[in-house]
DRENSE-735989 format. One record per residue (C-alpha): residue number from 0; x, y, z. Coordinates in steps of 0.02 Angstrom, whole numbers. Layout:
BEGIN
(NUM (X Y Z))
...
***
This chain:
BEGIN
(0 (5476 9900 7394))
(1 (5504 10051 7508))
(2 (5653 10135 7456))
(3 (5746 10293 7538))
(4 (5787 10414 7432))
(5 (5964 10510 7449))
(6 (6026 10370 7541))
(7 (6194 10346 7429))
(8 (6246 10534 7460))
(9 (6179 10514 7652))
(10 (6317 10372 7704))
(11 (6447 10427 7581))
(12 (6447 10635 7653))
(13 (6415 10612 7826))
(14 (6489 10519 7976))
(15 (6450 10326 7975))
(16 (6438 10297 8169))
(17 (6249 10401 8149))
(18 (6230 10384 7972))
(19 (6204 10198 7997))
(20 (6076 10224 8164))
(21 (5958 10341 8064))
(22 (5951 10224 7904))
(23 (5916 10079 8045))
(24 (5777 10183 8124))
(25 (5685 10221 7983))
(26 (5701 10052 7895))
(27 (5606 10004 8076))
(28 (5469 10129 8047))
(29 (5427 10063 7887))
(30 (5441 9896 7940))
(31 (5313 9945 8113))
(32 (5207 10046 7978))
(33 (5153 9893 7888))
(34 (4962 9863 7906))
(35 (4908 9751 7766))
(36 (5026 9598 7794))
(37 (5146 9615 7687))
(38 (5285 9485 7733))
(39 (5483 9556 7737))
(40 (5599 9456 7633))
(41 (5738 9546 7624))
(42 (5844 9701 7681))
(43 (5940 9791 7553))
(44 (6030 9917 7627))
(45 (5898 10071 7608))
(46 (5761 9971 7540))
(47 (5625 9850 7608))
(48 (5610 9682 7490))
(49 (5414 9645 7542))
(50 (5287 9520 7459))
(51 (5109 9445 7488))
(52 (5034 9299 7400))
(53 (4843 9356 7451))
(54 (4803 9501 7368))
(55 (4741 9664 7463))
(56 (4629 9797 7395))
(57 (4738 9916 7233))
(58 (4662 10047 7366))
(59 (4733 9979 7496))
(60 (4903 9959 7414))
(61 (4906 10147 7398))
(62 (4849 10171 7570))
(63 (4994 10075 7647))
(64 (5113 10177 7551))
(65 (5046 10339 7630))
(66 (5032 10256 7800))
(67 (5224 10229 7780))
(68 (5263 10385 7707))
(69 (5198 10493 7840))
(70 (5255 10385 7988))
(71 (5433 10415 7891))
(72 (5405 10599 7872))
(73 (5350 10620 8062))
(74 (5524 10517 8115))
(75 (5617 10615 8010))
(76 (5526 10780 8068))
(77 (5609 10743 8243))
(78 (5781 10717 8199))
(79 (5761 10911 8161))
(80 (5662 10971 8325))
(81 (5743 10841 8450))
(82 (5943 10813 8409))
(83 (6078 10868 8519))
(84 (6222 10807 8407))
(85 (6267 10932 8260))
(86 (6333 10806 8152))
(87 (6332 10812 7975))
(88 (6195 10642 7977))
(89 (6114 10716 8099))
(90 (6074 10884 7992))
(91 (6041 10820 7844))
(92 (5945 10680 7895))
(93 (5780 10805 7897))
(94 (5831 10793 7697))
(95 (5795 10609 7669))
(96 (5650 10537 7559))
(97 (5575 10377 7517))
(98 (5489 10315 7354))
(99 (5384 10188 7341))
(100 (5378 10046 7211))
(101 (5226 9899 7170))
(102 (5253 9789 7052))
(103 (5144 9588 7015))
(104 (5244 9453 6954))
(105 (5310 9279 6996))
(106 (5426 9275 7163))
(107 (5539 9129 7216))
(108 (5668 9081 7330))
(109 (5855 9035 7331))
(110 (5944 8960 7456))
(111 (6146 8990 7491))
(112 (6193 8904 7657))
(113 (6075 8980 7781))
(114 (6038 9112 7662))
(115 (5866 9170 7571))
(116 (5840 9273 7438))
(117 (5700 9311 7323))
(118 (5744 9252 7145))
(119 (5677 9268 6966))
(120 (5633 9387 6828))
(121 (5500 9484 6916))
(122 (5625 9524 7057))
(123 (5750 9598 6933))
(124 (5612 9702 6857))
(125 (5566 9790 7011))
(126 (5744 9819 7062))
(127 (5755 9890 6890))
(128 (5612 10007 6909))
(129 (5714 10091 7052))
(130 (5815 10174 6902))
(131 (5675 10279 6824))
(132 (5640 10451 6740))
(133 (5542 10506 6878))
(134 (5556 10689 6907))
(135 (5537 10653 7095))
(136 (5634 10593 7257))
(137 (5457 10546 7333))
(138 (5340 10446 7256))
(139 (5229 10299 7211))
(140 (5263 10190 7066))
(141 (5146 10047 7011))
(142 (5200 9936 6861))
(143 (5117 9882 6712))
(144 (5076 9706 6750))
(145 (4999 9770 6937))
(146 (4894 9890 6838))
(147 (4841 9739 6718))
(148 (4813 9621 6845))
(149 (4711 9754 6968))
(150 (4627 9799 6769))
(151 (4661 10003 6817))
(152 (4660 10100 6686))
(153 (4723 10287 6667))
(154 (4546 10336 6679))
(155 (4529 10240 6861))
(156 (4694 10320 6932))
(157 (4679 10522 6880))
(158 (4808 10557 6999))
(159 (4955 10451 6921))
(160 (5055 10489 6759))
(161 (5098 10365 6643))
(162 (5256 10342 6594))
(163 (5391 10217 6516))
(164 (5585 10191 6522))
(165 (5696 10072 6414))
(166 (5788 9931 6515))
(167 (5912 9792 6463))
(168 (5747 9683 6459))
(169 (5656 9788 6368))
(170 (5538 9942 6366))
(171 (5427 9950 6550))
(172 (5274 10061 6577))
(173 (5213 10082 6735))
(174 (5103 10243 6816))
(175 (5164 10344 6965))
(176 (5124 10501 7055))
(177 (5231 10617 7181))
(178 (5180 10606 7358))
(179 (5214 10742 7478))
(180 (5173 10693 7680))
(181 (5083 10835 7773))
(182 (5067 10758 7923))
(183 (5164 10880 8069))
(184 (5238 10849 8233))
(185 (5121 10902 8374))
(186 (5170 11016 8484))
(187 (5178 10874 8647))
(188 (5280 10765 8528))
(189 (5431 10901 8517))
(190 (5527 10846 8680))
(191 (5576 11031 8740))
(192 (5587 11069 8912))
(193 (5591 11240 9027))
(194 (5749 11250 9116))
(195 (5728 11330 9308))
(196 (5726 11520 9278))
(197 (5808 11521 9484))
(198 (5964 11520 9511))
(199 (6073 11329 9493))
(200 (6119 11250 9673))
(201 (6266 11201 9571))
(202 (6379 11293 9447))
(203 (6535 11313 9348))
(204 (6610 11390 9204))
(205 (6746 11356 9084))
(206 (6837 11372 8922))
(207 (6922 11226 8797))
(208 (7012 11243 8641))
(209 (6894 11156 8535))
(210 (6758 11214 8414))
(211 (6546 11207 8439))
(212 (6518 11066 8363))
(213 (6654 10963 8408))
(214 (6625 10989 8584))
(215 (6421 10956 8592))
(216 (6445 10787 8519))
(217 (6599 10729 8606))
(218 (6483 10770 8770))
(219 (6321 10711 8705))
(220 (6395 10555 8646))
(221 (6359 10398 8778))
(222 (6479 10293 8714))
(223 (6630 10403 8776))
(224 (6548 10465 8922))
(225 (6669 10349 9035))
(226 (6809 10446 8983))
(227 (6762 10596 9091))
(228 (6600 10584 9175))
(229 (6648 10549 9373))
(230 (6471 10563 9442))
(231 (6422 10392 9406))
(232 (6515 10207 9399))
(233 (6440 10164 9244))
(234 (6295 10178 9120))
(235 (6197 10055 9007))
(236 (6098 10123 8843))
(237 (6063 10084 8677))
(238 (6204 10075 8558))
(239 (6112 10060 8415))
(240 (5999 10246 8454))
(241 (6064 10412 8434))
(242 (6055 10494 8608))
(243 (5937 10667 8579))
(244 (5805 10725 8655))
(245 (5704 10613 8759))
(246 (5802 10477 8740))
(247 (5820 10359 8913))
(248 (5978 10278 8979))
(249 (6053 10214 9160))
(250 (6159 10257 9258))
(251 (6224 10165 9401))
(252 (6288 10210 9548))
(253 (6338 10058 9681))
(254 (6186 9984 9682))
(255 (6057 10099 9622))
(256 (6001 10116 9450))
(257 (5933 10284 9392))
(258 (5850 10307 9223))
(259 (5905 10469 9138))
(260 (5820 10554 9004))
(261 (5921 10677 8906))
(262 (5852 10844 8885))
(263 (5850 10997 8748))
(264 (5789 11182 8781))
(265 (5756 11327 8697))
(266 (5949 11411 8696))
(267 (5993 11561 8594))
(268 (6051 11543 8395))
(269 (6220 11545 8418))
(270 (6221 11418 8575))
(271 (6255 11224 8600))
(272 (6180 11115 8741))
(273 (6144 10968 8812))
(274 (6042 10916 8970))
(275 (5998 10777 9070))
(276 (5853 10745 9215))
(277 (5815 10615 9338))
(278 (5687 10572 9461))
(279 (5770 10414 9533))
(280 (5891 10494 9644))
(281 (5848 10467 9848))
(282 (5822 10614 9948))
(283 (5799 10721 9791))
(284 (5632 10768 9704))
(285 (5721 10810 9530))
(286 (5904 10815 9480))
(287 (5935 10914 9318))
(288 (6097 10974 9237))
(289 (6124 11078 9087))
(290 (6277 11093 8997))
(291 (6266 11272 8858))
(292 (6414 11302 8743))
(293 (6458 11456 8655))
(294 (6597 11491 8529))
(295 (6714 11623 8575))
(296 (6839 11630 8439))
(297 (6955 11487 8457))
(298 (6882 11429 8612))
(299 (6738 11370 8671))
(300 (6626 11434 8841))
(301 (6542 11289 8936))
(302 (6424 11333 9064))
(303 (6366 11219 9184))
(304 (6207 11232 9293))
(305 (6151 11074 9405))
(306 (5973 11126 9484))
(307 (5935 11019 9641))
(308 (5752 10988 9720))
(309 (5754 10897 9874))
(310 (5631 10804 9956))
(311 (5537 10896 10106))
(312 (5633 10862 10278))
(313 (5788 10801 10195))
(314 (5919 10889 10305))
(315 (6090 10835 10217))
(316 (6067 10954 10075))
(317 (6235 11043 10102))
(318 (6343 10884 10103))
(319 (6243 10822 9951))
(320 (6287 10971 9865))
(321 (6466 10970 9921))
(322 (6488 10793 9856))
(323 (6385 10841 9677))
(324 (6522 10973 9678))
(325 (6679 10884 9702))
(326 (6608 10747 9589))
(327 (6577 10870 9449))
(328 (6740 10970 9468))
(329 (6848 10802 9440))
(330 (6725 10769 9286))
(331 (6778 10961 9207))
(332 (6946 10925 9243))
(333 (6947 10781 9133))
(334 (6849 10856 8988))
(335 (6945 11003 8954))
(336 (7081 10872 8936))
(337 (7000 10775 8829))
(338 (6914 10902 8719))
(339 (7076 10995 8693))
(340 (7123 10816 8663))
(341 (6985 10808 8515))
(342 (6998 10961 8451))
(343 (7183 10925 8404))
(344 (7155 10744 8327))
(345 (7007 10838 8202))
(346 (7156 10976 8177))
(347 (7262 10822 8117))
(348 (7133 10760 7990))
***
């Protein structure tokens, strides 16, 4: 039972809407991380109910749970190097643990309607075993009865401390040890790209009554991109993903489809932005755009630069400029509406 650690605090201090897409992802990465078989029964909210009847390797066993651990670390690494959104689940989520627990027993099955859930004594201890002494967030824990029926004794796991807690059952022994992942992003795996040092074919500046954060995830966020964005018809993405770096969506324009990857570079300490890059667009090599806020006291700066490659011979770069230009104008219009709009309904609360 993979079980993440902090996750009460997590959903109850921070904003649902992300809060639930992070718990989601990671659940998956677990799930994707599992290399011995183990068959999923059940999802509880922040834990993984998982079971096998054939027995792998006690090595093994402890091997999985560091396979998982670091493939959780890793994900959770680039929440922290790759986010756009400043939201409080997107913060803290760098904060977020998981704990491991084994435990051998008897498993079996109820049915209610159409649904199936594991069922009997063994499946209460384990949930049990969750509440622990443990002076740890991170860690594995391997019952009694696994150590019986593997026959380890403390002698045959040096690295594990035994320990016992009192439960409504009874009194339940079991070993664990704290595990610490020191696996690290590589450097190819941090999605940061250089923004042209020339100067932008397109650009515009402009200040909104809102505050930093407010204003970077009101324009990073997909889902409300329709409200102001003028430059396309429409776009289709992943409601279930947090957009940050490196993340893909479409956008469609008449006919043509053209898949967008958002983008995050290196911007000063007290600076905001989002980006976004295609290669789809006809006649042009490369469109990018980035979008840098700044606080300046009760307002914030945006800055907008749109750089524009265009293919060799293409000789209706002015017009395609113009029309970027108009496009983007009506699209600023909008969202200093609706951020002043924004910043007044968080004012409210």
């Amino acid at each position: 039972m993979p079980d993440i650690s902090g996750f009460t605090n997590f959903v109850t201090s921070t904003e649902i809407e992300h809060s639930k897409h992070i718990i989601s992802e990671l659940l998956e990465i677990l799930i994707d991380n599992n290399v011995i078989g183990l068959k999923l029964v059940e999802i509880e909210g922040d834990a993984l109910f998982m079971y096998a009847t054939e027995f792998p390797e006690f090595s093994d066993l402890v091997a999985q749970s560091k396979k998982m651990l670091d493939a959780f670390s890793q994900h959770v690494q680039r929440y922290n190097t790759s986010r756009i959104c400043e939201c409080g689940a997107c913060v803290s989520a760098q904060d977020l643990q998981v704990k491991f627990l084994i435990h051998y027993g008897e498993i079996s099955f109820i049915r209610v309607k159409n649904i199936v859930k594991p069922y009997g004594a063994d499946v209460i201890k384990i949930h049990r075993l969750l509440k622990n002494s443990i002076p740890s967030d991170q860690y594995l824990l391997i019952s009694q009865s696994t150590l019986n029926f593997y026959q380890k004794g403390k002698d045959a796991i040096p690295e594990f401390t035994i320990n016992h807690d009192v439960y409504d059952y009874g009194t339940s022994q079991y070993a664990y040890t704290k595990l610490e992942s020191f696996v690290k992003l590589k450097d190819p795996e941090i999605k940061i790209t250089v923004k042209p040092s020339r100067n932008p074919e397109i650009y515009f500046d402009l200040e909104v009554t809102s505050d930093l954060d407010t204003a970077i995830n009101y324009i990073a966020d997909l889902r409300r991109r329709s409200e102001w964005y003028k430059l396309v018809n429409s776009l289709e993405f992943d409601d279930l993903r947090i957009n940050q770096a490196g993340t893909v969506h479409q956008c469609i324009v008449g006919t043509n489809v053209f898949n967008v990857e958002t983008l995050k570079w290196k911007l000063n300490k007290d600076e905001r932005g989002y980006g976004e890059r295609t290669f789809d667009i006809p006649n042009i090599a490369t469109y990018q755009q980035y979008i840098t806020l700044s606080q300046n006291q009760d307002t914030v700066h945006i800055k907008l630069e749109v750089f524009l490659d265009f293919e060799e011979g293409f000789e209706n770069r002015n017009e395609v400029i113009m029309d970027i230009t108009n496009a983007w104008t009506q699209s600023l219009d909008i969202l200093k509406v609706k951020l002043n709009t924004v910043a007044s309904e968080f004012d409210e609360e």
